[in-house]
N, C-alpha and C positions, 0 to 999 in steps of 0.2 A: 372372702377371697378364695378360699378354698374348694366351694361348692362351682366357681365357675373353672376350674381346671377340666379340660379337656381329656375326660379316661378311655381307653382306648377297650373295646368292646372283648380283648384277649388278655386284661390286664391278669389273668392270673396264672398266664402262660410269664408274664413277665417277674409278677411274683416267684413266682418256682424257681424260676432261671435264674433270677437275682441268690434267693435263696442257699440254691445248689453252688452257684459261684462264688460266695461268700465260703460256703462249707469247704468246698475244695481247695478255696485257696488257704487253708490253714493244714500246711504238714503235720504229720503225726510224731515228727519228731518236737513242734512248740506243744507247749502245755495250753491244752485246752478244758473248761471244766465245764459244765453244765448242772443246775441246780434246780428243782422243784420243791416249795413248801407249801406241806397242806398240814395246817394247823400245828400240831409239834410236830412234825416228822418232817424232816430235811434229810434230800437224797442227795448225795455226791459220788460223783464217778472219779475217779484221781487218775492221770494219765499222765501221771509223771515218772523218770526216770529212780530207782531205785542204787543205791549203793550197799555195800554189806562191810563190815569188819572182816576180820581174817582173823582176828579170836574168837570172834564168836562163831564163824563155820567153823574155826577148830575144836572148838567146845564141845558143837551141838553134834560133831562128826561122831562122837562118841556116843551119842543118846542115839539106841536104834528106830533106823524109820522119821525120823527127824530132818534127814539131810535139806527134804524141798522145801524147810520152811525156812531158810537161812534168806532166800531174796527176799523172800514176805515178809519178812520183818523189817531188813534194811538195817539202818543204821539208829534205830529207834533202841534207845540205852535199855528203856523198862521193859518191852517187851522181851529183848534180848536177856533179859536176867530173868523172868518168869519161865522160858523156856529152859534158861541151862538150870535154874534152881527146878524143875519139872513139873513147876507150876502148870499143866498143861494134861488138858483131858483128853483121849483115843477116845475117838468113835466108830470109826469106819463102817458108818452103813451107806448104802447105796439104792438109788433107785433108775430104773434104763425106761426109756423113750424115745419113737422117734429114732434109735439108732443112736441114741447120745445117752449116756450114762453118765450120773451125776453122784457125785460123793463127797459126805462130810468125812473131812479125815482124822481133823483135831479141832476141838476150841480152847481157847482162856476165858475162864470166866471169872469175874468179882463184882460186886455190887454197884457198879458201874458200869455194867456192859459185857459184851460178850464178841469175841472175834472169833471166827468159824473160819478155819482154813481147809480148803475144797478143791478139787478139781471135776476138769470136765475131759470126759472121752469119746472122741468122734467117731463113733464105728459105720458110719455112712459114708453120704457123697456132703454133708451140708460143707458148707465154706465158713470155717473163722467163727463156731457158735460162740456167744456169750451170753450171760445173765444179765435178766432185766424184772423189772415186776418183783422186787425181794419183799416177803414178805415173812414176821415172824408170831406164831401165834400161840397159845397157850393150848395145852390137852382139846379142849372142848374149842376151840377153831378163833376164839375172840382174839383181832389184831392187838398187838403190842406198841402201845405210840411212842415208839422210841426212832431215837436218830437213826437214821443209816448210811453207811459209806462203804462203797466197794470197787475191785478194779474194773477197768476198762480198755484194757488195751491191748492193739494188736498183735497179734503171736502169730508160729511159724510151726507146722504139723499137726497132727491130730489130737493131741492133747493140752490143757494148760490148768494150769494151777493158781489159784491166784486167794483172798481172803475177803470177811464181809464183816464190818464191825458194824453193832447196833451197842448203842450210848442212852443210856438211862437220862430222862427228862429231868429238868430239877423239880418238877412241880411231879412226878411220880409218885407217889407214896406207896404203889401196891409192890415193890421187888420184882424182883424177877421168880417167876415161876419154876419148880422142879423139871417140869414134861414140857416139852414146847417140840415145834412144828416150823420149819423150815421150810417156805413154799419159795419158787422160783420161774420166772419164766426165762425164755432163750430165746436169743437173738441171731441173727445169723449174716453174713456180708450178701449184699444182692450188687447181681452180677451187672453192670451197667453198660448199657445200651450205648452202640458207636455214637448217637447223638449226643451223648451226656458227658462225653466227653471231650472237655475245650483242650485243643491242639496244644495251647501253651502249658496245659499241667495233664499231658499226657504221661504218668508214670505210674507204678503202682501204689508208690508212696502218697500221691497228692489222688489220688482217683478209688482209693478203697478205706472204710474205717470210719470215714466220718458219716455222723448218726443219720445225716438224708439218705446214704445209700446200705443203711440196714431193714430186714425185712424180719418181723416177728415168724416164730419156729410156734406150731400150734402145740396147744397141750401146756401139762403143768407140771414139775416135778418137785415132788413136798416128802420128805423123810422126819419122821419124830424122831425126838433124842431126849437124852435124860443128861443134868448138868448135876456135878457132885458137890451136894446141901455144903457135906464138910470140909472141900474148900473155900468157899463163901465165906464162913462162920467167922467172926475177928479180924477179915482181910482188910482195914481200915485203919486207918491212923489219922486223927485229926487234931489240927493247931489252929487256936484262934491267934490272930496277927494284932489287930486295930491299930494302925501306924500309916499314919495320911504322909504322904509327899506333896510338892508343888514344884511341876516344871513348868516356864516361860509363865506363870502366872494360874496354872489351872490344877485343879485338885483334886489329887487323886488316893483313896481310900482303900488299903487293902485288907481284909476283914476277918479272911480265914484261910486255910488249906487243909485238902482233907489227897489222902497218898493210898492207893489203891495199887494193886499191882499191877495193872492194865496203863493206869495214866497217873497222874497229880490234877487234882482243880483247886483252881486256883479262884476266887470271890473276888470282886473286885468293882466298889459304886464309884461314880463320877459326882462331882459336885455339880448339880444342877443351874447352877449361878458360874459356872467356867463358859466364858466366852466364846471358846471353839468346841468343837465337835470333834473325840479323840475317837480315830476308825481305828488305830492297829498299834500295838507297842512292835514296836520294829524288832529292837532285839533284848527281850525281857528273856531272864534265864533264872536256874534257881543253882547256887553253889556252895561248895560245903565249905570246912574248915583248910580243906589243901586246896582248893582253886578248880576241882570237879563239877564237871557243869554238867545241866539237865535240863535241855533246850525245849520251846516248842514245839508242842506234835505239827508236822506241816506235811506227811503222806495220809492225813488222815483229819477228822475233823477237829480242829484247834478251838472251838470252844463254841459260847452262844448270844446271843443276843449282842453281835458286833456293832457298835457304835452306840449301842444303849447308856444309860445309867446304870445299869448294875449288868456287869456281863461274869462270865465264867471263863479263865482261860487253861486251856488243856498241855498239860506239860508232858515229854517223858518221866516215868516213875522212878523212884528210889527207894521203892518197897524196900527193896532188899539190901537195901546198906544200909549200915547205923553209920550216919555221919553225927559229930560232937557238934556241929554246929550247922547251920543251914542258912542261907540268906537269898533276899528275891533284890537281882540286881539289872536295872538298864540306863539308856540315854534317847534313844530317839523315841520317838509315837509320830505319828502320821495322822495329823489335825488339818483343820479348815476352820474357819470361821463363821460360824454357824448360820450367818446371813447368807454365807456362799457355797453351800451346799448343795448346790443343785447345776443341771445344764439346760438349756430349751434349745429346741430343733423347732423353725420354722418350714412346717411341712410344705407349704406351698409355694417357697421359691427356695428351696434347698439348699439350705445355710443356717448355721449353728450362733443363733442370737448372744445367746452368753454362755462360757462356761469359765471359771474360776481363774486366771492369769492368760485368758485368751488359749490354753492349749489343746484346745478340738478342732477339727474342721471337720465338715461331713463330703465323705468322697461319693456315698452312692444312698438314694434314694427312690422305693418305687413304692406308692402309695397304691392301695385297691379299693373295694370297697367294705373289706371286713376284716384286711389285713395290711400289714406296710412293714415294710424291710427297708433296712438302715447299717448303713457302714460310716464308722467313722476314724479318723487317725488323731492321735495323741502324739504331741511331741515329749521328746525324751529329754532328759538330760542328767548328769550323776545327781546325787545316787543312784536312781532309777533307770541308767542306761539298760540294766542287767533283769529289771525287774517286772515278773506278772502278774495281774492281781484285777479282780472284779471290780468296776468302779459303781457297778448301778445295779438298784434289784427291784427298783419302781417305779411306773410312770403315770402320767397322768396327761390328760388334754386339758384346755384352755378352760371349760367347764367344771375343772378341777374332780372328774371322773376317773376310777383308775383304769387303765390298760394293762393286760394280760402280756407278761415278756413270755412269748410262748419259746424262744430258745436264745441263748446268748452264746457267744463264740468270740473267742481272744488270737489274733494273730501277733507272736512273736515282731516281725519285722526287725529292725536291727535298734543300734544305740540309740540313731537319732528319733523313731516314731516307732510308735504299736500300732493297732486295728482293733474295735469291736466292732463287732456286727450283730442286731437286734432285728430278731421277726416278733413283731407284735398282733395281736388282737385289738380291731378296733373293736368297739362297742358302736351301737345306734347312736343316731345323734351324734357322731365324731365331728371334734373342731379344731385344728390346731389353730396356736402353735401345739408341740409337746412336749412337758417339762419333765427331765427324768431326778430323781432325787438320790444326790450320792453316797455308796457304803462306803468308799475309800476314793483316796483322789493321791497322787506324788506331792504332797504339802507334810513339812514336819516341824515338830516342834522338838528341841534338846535340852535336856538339866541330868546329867548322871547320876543317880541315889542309888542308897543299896539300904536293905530293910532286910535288919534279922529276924529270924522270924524262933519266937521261944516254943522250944522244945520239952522246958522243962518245968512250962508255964508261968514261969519268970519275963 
């Protein structure tokens, strides 16, 4: 069916254009995220809004030179207590390019990872630089296959500030190194052409920022730094848990926790024989003896191996409390039933075959010959009126071959539907239909439990 559709000999004027309209139509004020994994190293860009305490700027007001890390932190309990306890390493070296000057100013570091808070200084004509290409390496240049996540987002003058956390693998075993190397590339806003831009989202807001209309900045800016052995040294505390729960019928194992001052991870297998597919515990928390709670990291990367059988999930720290008791308490998860898992897009007459309680429809589709873009809407309804969240990170054609998401993009829209939109890579031989296979989907299941967790290995 698909081979007799009539492709139109500019079809990749049409791609683009599809592409660019898709991009634009997502303000920079929804949260948009974009993701590549190549082998361990998962990149995230976070583009979301930040809030702050007003004790903790009060706090940090008093540590000098301190002041610009109070938004980069946010509302995050453990890091916020690693800095006012001065958990927290001076760097300040710098290196200039390009007219753009780059600086490490401070990091945290523990055996878990390392946050690098930086700025950049525009002493040119460039437009809106930012970092791209992060990369972190050891003395002698060999990459670090660790996570990374950092900001993204649009700022107003010549300078911005912003941080970059890389997250230790579990399958790691070398640590982290003494000397390591800090390489980065930049990015920069490209000024778009009276054609590029459609009448209806004629403003700055909806016409700058998003990733089609940036243009890479040549050159590389890589500064060494040295992280200090003797804070490292005993920054750990670890509790084995082993205390299964069961909600709606499926089983869930929590194993251990190990509390660093950067984060909490949290262990956590799934029973292989549970009938659905748990993508997300909704609202899992950790609290102490007075009802103090230490939420999930969610400006930052929340754990690994999402929807697996054995995943890891990243809490705010309590390094720095001694609480008399500690407990892992929730009710919702965000399930599916494991046969339904998935959605197909029938590429050649543009319509969404199956997807899970019928809540897709596909708005726009333009197939090429080595590439295809795709928009679709999601209907909403509570809880998820309010809610954004990835639903796919894998596809495949009828020959059951994978396809390359070479970008995904999420529009807000209101209570009642979202938007994603998918540029994919065909492969040769391309056949639909195309079937994508779900991380998360608006499905939940509920059972309230709270699991103490012994401290005193009791």
């Amino acid at each position: 069916m698909f081979d007799n559709i009539k492709i139109p000999e500019d079809i990749d004027k049409y791609i683009t254009k599809g592409i660019d309209r898709g991009r634009r139509k997502m303000a920079a004020k929804r949260i948009k995220m974009f993701s590549a994994v190549m082998g361990s190293l998962l990149l995230v860009m976070f583009i979301t809004g930040i809030r702050v305490s007003p004790v903790f700027a009060s706090n940090v007001a008093r540590i000098p030179g301190l002041n610009y890390i109070v938004e980069l932190v946010g509302l995050d309990k453990g890091l916020s207590a690693a800095v006012e306890n001065e958990y927290i390493q001076h760097i300040d070296k710098s290196v200039e390019y390009e007219n753009i000057k780059f600086t490490i100013k401070d990091v945290i570091a523990d055996n878990s990872g390392i946050i690098v808070f930086y700025s950049l200084e525009n002493k040119g004509s460039h437009i809106m630089p930012r970092i791209r290409d992060v990369k972190l390496t050891d003395s002698k240049g060999a990459d670090l296959k660790m996570s990374i996540g950092y900001d993204a987002a649009q700022y107003e003058g010549k300078n911005f500030e912003g941080k970059i956390e890389f997250y230790s693998n579990e399958n790691q075993s070398e640590g982290i190194p003494d000397n390591l190397v800090l390489k980065v590339g930049l990015e920069e806003q490209r000024k778009l052409k009276e054609s590029e831009i459609s009448p209806k989202d004629n403003t700055p807001e909806q016409n700058t920022g998003m990733p089609g209309n940036l243009q890479a900045i040549s050159g590389s800016w890589q500064i060494p730094f040295t992280i200090d052995r003797e804070k490292l040294s005993g920054a750990e505390k670890m509790y084995n848990i082993n205390q299964t729960v069961e909600v709606e019928g499926q089983k869930i194992k929590f194993e251990d926790i190990r509390i660093y001052p950067i984060k909490s991870i949290l262990s956590v297998s799934l029973d292989p024989a549970n009938t659905k597919k748990l993508f997300t515990f909704e609202d899992l928390k950790l609290m102490d003896e007075n009802g103090e709670e230490w939420g999930r990291i969610v400006n930052g990367l929340s754990g690994s191996n999402p929807g697996g059988d054995r995943q890891t999930l990243n809490f705010q720290s309590n390094y720095f409390t001694k609480p008399k008791e500690l407990y892992i308490t929730g009710n919702y998860i965000r399930a599916l039933d494991k046969d339904k898992c998935y959605f197909t897009v029938d590429t050649a007459n543009g319509k969404i075959l199956y997807s899970p309680f019928n809540l897709l429809s596909l708005t726009d589709i333009t197939v090429g010959k080595d590439q295809m873009f795709l928009s679709a809407e999601m209907k909403r309804n509570a809880p998820y009126s309010d809610k954004n969240f990835s639903i796919t990170n894998e596809a495949f054609d009828s020959n059951g071959h994978p396809l390359t998401i070479i970008s995904e993009g999420m529009e807000g829209g209101d209570e009642s539907s979202c938007y994603y939109h998918y540029n994919l890579k065909l492969g040769s031989g391309f056949k639909g239909p195309v079937t994508f296979k779900l991380c998360d989907y608006p499905s939940r299941i509920s059972g309230r439990f709270t699991v103490k967790i012994p401290l005193d290995g009791k």
